[in-house]
KOLTI-326011 format. One record per residue (C-alpha): chain; x, y, z. Coordinates in steps of 0.2 Angstrom, whole numbers. Example, Ala and Ser with C-alpha at 12.3 -4.5 7.8 and 13.67 -1.06 7.14 Angstrom:
KOLTI-326011
<"A" <62 -22 39>>
<"A" <68 -5 36>>
//
This chain:
KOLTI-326011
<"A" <-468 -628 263>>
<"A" <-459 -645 263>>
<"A" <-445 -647 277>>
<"A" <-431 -648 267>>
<"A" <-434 -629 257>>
<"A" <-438 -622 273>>
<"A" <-421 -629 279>>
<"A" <-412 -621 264>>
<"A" <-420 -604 265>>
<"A" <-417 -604 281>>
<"A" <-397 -608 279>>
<"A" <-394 -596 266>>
<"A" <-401 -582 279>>
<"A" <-389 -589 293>>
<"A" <-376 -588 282>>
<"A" <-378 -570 274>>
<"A" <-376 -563 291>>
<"A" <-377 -564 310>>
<"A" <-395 -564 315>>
<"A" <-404 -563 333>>
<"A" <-402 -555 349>>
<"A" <-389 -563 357>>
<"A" <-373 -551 357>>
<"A" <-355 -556 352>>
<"A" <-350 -554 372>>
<"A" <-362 -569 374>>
<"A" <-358 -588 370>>
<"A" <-360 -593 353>>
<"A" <-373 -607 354>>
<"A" <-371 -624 355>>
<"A" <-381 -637 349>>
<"A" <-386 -655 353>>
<"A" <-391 -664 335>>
<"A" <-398 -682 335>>
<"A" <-399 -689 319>>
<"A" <-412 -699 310>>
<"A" <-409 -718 316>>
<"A" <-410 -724 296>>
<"A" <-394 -710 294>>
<"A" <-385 -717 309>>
<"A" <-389 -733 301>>
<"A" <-380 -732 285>>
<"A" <-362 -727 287>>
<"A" <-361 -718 270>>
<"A" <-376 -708 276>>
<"A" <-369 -703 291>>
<"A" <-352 -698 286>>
<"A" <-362 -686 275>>
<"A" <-374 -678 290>>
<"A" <-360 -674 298>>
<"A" <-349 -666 286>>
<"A" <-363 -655 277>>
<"A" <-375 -651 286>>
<"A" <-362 -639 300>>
<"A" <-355 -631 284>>
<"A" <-372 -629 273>>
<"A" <-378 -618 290>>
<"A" <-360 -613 293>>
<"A" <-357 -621 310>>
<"A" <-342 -628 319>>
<"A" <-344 -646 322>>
<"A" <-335 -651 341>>
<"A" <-338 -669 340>>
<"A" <-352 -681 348>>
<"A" <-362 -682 364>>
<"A" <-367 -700 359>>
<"A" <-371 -711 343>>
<"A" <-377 -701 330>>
<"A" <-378 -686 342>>
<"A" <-367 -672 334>>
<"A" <-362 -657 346>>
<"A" <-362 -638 333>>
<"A" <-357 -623 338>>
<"A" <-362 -607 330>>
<"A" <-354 -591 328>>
<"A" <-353 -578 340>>
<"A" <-368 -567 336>>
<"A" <-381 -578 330>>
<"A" <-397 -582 333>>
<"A" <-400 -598 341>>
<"A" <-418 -600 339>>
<"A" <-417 -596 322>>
<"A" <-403 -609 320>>
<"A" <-410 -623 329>>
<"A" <-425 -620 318>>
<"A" <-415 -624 305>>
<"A" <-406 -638 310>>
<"A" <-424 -645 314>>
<"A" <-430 -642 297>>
<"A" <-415 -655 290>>
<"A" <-424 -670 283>>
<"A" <-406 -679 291>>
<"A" <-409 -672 308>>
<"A" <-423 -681 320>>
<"A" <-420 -670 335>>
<"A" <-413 -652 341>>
<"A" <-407 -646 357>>
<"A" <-396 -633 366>>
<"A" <-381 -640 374>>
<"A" <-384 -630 390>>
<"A" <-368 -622 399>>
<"A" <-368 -630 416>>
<"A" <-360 -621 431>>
<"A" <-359 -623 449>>
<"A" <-372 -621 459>>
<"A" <-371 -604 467>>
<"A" <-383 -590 477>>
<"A" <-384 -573 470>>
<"A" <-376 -560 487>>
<"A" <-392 -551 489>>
<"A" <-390 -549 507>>
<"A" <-411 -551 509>>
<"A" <-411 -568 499>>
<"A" <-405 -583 510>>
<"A" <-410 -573 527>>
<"A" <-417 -558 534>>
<"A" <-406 -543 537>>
<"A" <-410 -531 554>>
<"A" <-428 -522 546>>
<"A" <-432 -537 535>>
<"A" <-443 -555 538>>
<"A" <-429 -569 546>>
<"A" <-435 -581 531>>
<"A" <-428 -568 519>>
<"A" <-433 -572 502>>
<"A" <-440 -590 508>>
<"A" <-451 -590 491>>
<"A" <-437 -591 479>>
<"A" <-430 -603 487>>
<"A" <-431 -623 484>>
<"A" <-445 -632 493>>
<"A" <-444 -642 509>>
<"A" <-454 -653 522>>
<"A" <-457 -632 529>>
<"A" <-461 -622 514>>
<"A" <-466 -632 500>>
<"A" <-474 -617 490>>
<"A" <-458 -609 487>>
<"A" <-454 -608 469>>
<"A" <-435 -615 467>>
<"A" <-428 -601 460>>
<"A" <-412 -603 466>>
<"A" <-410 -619 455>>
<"A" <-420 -609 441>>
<"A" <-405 -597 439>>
<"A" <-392 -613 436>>
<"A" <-404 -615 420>>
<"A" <-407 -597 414>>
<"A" <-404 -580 420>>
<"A" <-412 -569 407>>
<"A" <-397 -567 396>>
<"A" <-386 -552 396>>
<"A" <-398 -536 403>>
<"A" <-397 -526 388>>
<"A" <-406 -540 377>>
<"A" <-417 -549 389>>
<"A" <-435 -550 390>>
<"A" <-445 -536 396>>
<"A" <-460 -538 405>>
<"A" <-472 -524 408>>
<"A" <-479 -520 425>>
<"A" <-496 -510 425>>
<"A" <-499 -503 443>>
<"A" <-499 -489 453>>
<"A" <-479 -483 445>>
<"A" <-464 -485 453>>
<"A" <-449 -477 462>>
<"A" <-434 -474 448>>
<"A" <-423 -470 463>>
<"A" <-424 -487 471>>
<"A" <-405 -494 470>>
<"A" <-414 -511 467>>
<"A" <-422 -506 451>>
<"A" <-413 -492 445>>
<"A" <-405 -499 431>>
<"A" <-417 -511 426>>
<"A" <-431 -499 421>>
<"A" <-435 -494 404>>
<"A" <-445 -478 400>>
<"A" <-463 -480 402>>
<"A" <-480 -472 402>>
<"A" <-493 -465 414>>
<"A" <-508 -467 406>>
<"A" <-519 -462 418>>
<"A" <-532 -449 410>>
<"A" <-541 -442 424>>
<"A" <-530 -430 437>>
<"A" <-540 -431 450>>
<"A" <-534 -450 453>>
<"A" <-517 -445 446>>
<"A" <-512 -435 458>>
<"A" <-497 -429 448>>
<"A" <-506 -412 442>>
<"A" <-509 -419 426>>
<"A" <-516 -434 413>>
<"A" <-507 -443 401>>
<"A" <-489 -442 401>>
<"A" <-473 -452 398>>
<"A" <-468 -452 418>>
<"A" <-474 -467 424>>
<"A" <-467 -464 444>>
<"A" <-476 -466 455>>
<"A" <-479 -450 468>>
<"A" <-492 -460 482>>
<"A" <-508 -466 484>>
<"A" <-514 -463 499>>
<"A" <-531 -458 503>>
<"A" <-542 -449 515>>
<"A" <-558 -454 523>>
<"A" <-570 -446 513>>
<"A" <-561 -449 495>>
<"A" <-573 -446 483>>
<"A" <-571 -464 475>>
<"A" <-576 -473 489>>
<"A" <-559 -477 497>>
<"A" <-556 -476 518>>
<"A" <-540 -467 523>>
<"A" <-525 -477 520>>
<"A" <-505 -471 517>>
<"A" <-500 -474 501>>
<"A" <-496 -492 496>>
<"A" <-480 -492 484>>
<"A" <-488 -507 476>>
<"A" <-482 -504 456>>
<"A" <-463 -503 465>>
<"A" <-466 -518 476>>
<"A" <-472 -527 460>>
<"A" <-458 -523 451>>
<"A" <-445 -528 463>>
<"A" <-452 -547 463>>
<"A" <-451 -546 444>>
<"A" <-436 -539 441>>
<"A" <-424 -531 456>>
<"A" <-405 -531 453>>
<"A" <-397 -549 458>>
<"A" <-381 -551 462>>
<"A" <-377 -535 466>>
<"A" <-374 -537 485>>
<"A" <-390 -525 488>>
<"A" <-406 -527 496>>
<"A" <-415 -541 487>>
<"A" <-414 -555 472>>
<"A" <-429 -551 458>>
<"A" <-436 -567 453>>
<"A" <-433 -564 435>>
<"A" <-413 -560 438>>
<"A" <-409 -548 423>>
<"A" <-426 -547 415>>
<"A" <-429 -529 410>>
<"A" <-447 -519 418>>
<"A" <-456 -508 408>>
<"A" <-466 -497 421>>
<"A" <-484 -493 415>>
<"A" <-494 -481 428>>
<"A" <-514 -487 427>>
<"A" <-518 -486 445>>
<"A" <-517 -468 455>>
<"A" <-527 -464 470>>
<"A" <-538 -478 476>>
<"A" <-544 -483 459>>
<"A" <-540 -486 440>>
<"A" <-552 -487 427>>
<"A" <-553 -500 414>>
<"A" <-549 -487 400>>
<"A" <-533 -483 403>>
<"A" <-528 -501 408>>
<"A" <-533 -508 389>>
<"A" <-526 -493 381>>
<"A" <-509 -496 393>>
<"A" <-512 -518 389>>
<"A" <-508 -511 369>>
<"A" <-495 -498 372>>
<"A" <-484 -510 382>>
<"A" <-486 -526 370>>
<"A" <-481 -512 355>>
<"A" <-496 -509 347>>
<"A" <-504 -491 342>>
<"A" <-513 -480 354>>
<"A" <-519 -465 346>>
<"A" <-510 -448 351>>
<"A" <-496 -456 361>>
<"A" <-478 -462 356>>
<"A" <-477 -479 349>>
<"A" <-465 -489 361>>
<"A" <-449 -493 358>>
<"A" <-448 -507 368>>
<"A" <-461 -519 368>>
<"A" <-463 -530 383>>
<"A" <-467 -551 380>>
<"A" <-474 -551 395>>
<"A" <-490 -542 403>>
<"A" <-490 -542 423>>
<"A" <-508 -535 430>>
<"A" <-509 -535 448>>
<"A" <-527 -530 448>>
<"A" <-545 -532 445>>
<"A" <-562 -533 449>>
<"A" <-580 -530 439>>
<"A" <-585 -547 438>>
<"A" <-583 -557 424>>
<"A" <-574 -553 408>>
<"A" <-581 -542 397>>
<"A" <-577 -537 376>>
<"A" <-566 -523 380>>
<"A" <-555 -532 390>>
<"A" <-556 -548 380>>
<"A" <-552 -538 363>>
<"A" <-536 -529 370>>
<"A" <-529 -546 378>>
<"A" <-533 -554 361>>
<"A" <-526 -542 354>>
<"A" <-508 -542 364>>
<"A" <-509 -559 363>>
<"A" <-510 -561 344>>
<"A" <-492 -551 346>>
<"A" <-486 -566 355>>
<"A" <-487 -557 373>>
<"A" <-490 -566 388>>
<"A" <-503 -560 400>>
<"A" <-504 -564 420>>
<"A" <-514 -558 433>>
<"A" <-520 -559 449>>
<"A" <-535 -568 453>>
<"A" <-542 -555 468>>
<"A" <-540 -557 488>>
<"A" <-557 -558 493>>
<"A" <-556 -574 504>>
<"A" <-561 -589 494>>
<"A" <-574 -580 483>>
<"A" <-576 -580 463>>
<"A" <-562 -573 450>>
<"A" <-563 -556 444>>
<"A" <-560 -548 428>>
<"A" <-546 -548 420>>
<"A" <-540 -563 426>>
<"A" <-555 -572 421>>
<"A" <-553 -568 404>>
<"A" <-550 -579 389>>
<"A" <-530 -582 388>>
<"A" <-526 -576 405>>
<"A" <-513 -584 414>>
<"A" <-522 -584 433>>
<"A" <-513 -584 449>>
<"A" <-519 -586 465>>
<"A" <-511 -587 479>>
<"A" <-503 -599 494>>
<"A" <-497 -601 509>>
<"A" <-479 -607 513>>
<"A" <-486 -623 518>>
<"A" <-493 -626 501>>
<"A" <-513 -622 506>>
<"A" <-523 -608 499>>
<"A" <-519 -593 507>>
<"A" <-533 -587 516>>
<"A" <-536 -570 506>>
<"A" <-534 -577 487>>
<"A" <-548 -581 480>>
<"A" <-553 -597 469>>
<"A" <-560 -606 453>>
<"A" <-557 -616 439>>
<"A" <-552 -600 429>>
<"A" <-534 -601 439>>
<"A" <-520 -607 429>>
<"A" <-508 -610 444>>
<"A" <-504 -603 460>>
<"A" <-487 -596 469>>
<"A" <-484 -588 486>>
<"A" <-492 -572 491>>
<"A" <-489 -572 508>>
<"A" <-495 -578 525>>
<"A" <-490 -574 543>>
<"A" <-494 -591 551>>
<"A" <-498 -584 568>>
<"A" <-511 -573 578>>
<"A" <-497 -558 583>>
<"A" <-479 -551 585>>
<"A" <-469 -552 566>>
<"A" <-477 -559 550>>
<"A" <-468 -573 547>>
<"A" <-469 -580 530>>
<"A" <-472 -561 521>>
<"A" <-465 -558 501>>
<"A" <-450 -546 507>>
<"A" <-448 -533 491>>
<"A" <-444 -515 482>>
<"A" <-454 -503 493>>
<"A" <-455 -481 500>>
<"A" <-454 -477 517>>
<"A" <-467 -462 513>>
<"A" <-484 -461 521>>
<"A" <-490 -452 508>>
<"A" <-477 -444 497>>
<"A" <-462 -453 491>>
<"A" <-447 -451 504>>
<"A" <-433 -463 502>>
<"A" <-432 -482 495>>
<"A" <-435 -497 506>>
<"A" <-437 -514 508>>
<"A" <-456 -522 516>>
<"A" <-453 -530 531>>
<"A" <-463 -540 543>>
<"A" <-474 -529 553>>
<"A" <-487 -519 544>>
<"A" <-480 -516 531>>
<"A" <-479 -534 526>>
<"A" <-482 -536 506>>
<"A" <-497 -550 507>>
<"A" <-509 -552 491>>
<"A" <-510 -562 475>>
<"A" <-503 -546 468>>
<"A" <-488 -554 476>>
<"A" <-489 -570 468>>
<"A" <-492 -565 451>>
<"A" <-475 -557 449>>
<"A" <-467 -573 453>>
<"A" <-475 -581 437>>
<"A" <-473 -567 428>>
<"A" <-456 -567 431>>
<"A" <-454 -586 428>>
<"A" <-466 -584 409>>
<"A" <-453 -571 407>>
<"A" <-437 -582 409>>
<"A" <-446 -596 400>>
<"A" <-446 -584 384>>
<"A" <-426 -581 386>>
<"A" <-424 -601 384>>
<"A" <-437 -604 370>>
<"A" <-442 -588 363>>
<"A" <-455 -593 350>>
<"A" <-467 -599 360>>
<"A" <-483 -595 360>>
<"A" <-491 -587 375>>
<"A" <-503 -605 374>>
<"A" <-486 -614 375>>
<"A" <-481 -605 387>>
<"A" <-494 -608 401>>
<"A" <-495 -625 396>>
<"A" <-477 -626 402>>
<"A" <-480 -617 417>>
<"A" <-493 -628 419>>
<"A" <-485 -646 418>>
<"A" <-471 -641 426>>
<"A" <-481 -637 442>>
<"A" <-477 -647 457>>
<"A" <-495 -655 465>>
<"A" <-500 -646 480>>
<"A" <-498 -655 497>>
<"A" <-510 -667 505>>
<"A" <-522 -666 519>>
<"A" <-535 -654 525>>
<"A" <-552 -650 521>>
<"A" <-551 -647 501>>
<"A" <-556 -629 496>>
<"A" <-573 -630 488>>
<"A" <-580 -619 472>>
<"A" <-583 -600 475>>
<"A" <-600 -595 482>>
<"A" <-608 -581 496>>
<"A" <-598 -589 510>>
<"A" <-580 -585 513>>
<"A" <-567 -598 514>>
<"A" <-551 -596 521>>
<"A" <-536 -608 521>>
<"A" <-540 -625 515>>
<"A" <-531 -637 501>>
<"A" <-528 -633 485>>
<"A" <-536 -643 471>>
<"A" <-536 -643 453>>
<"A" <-553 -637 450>>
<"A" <-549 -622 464>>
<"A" <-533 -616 463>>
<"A" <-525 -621 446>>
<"A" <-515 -636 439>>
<"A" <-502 -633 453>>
<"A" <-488 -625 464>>
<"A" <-477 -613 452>>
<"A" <-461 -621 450>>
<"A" <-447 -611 439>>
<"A" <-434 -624 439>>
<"A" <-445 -637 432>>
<"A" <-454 -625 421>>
<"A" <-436 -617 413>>
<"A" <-432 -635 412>>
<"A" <-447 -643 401>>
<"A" <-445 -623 392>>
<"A" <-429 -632 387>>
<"A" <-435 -646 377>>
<"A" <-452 -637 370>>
<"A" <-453 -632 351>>
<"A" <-464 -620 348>>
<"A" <-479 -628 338>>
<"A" <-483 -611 329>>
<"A" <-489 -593 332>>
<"A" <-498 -591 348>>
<"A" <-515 -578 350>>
<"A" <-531 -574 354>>
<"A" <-547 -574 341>>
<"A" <-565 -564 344>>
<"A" <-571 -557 357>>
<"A" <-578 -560 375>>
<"A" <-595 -559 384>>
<"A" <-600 -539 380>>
<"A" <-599 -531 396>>
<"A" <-601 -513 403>>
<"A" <-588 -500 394>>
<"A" <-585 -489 409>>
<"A" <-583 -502 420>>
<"A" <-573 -495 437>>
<"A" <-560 -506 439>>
<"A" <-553 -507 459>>
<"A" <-534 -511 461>>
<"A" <-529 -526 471>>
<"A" <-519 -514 482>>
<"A" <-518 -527 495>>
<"A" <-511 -516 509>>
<"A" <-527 -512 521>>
<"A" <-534 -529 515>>
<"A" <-520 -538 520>>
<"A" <-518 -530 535>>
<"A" <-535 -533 540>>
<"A" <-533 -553 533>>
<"A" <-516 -555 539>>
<"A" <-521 -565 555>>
<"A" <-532 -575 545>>
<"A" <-521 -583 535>>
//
């Protein structure tokens, strides 16, 4: 289809009514249009750009930002993907781009953000905010935020988190869950009473020496809320913590229940959240773009996971997860899988995290956590959404740094997720391929010295420095990434095609519940 009927088709749908997701409360949008230099060259031409192609789209021309730079507005209500497609398709017009509100730079009043209050780490949130000579892992969330916020909170992205469940009575997350699912199958690992059910909370996981699946004692780990609270805990609302993702929406999806999960249930859960059929269960109304999975293990990727993240992927969705905490050793399934955005994790000092493991598998790396000394409070810990039950749930919390400390790429995956998730608020039709590429070339290199991490094997390997080949393209950076998101058009649909290496279908799949690991690592990193 040639540019120009594109253009027009699109017009005439612009014009017959307000399209999109943006409400009528938000900004109408504004544009930045460059015209072709062989318009700007002849006068006539020119006068003509400007004067038709705002009223064949319907748009409210404001003036210039330069030569043959026009600034549009829209109407309140429409869509301004749909119109900046549009205004790309013009054969006049050689380049599109949002004219971007800019405000002052200001921190969100979570008290738990800039410092630690009288239970919480004295960094605070040190891995949102912008890097230094002393943390140069941390993400730059804060100058993230002046760029996007995830649009108003009834009509922002929504990313799914597949874990153990969460707490709904958590004032931090509250009001940003949507209904979920549990879809664990088997009661015994439940622990609910029951199978499959459309109450995704999350009652505890602890365990018992003994436990028929193969796990030691432990209290229970309120990972799936910890999770969600990275991703997506109430900002600005003068409580607790910041979420990385600001006003993105969860969509909680129970996978994980005592000690285990199994594979099953986490591909059926993979489809349900991206909106696609499962048979005998609702379809859901609120299909997330982005997948997070802080779990694993099995080896590598196998057909089954391969078809349902192909699958979700072919919807456009957006899958991250964790790349495994066994200290340096090879990535597990799903994050080894074709498509998969791989996060391992660092150290605040930029250096592999002792726990994560490595390969060329990983797409980037973010913090997870490290305590940077051999006793009294973890120092550098991911502070988040938490219980304070040993077993069942008794009242919401916040981690701290003591044992309870949150440490694990479980951690760091969230922060990507989150960010993906926020990349999709500013350029919605990318593909999930365009969107790791941005996550990718925006990634700051890791830091310099110390003996390189080498390639997985038999042999544990603790800290040591980042390369590409090891630990992904780079350190996650959300400023820089919502910054290139801003100037990326989406080269087409995005998705996944065929299937993986076969692999064993009742593969047992172990959760990255990092809480005894991590506090058995926790001096090592």
């Amino acid at each position: 289809m040639h540019k120009k009927t594109r253009g027009a088709a699109m017009a005439a749908l612009l014009l017959a009514s307000p399209l999109g997701t943006s409400l009528a409360a938000e900004p109408p949008p504004r544009f930045i249009v460059t015209l072709r230099s062989e318009a700007v060259a002849q006068a006539a031409a020119a006068t003509a750009a400007r004067a038709s192609l705002p009223q064949r789209l319907g748009l409210q021309a404001l003036g210039e930002a330069g030569a043959g730079q026009l600034v549009l507005r829209g109407r309140p209500g429409q869509d301004a993907v749909a119109l900046r497609q549009a205004l790309a398709a013009d054969p006049a017009v050689a380049a599109v781009q949002l004219d971007r509100p800019v405000r002052r730079h200001a921190l969100p009043n979570d008290p738990r953000l800039a410092r630690g209050d009288s239970l919480g780490p004295a960094v605070g949130q040190w891995y949102l905010q912008t890097p230094d000579a002393s943390r140069p892992s941390a993400i730059d969330a804060v100058r993230g935020w002046d760029l996007s916020r995830g649009g108003s909170l009834s009509s922002s992205v929504i990313v799914a988190v597949l874990d153990t469940g969460v707490r709904p009575d958590h004032p931090d997350l509250a009001d940003k869950l949507l209904p979920g699912y549990d879809f664990i199958s088997d009661p015994a690992i439940a622990i609910d009473g029951d199978g499959r059910d459309g109450d995704p909370s999350d009652p505890g996981d602890h365990t018992a020496d003994g436990d028929p699946f193969g796990c030691s004692a432990a209290p229970s780990s309120w990972h799936g809320t910890q999770v969600a609270g990275l991703v997506g805990a109430a900002t600005d609302n003068a409580v607790g913590m910041a979420g990385a993702g600001w006003n993105l929406r969860v969509l909680p999806v129970r996978v994980l229940g005592r000690c285990i999960g199994y594979q099953s249930d986490i591909v059926a859960a993979m489809r349900w959240a991206a909106g696609l059929p499962v048979s005998g269960l609702p379809t859901n109304p609120n299909p997330a773009r982005v997948l997070n999975l802080s779990l694993g293990g099995g080896g590598a990727c196998d057909s089954v996971y391969q078809g349902a993240i192909d699958a979700v992927r072919a919807q456009g969705v957006v899958v991250v997860a964790s790349v495994g905490n066994s200290n340096g050793r090879a990535v597990t399934a799903p994050a080894n899988c074709r498509g998969v955005i791989a996060v391992g994790g660092l150290r605040h000092d930029g250096q592999k995290v002792g726990y994560s493991d490595v390969g060329p598998e990983i797409s980037l790396s973010a913090p997870a956590g490290n305590c940077a000394n051999d006793s009294g409070p973890c120092l550098y810990p991911i502070s988040t959404t938490s219980d304070r039950g040993l077993a069942e749930p008794v009242g919401p919390t916040y981690t701290g740094d003591g044992a309870d400390a949150s440490l694990g790429t479980s951690f760091a995956t969230p922060l990507v997720a989150a960010t993906a998730g926020l990349v999709l608020t500013v350029q919605a039709g990318l593909s999930p391929d365009e969107v790791r590429q941005v996550l990718q070339r925006s990634a700051r290199s890791f830091p310099e010295g110390g003996t390189a991490c080498r390639a997985p094997g038999a042999v544990d390997q603790l800290a040591c420095r980042c390369t590409t080949s090891t630990c992904g393209a780079g350190m996650l950076d959300m400023a820089a990434a919502l910054q290139r998101a801003s100037t990326t058009v989406p080269a087409g649909e995005g998705g996944g095609g065929g299937g993986g290496a076969p692999g064993r279908l009742g593969l047992l799949v172990l959760a990255l519940l990092v809480v005894a690991a991590a506090r058995a690592t926790r001096r090592r990193a």
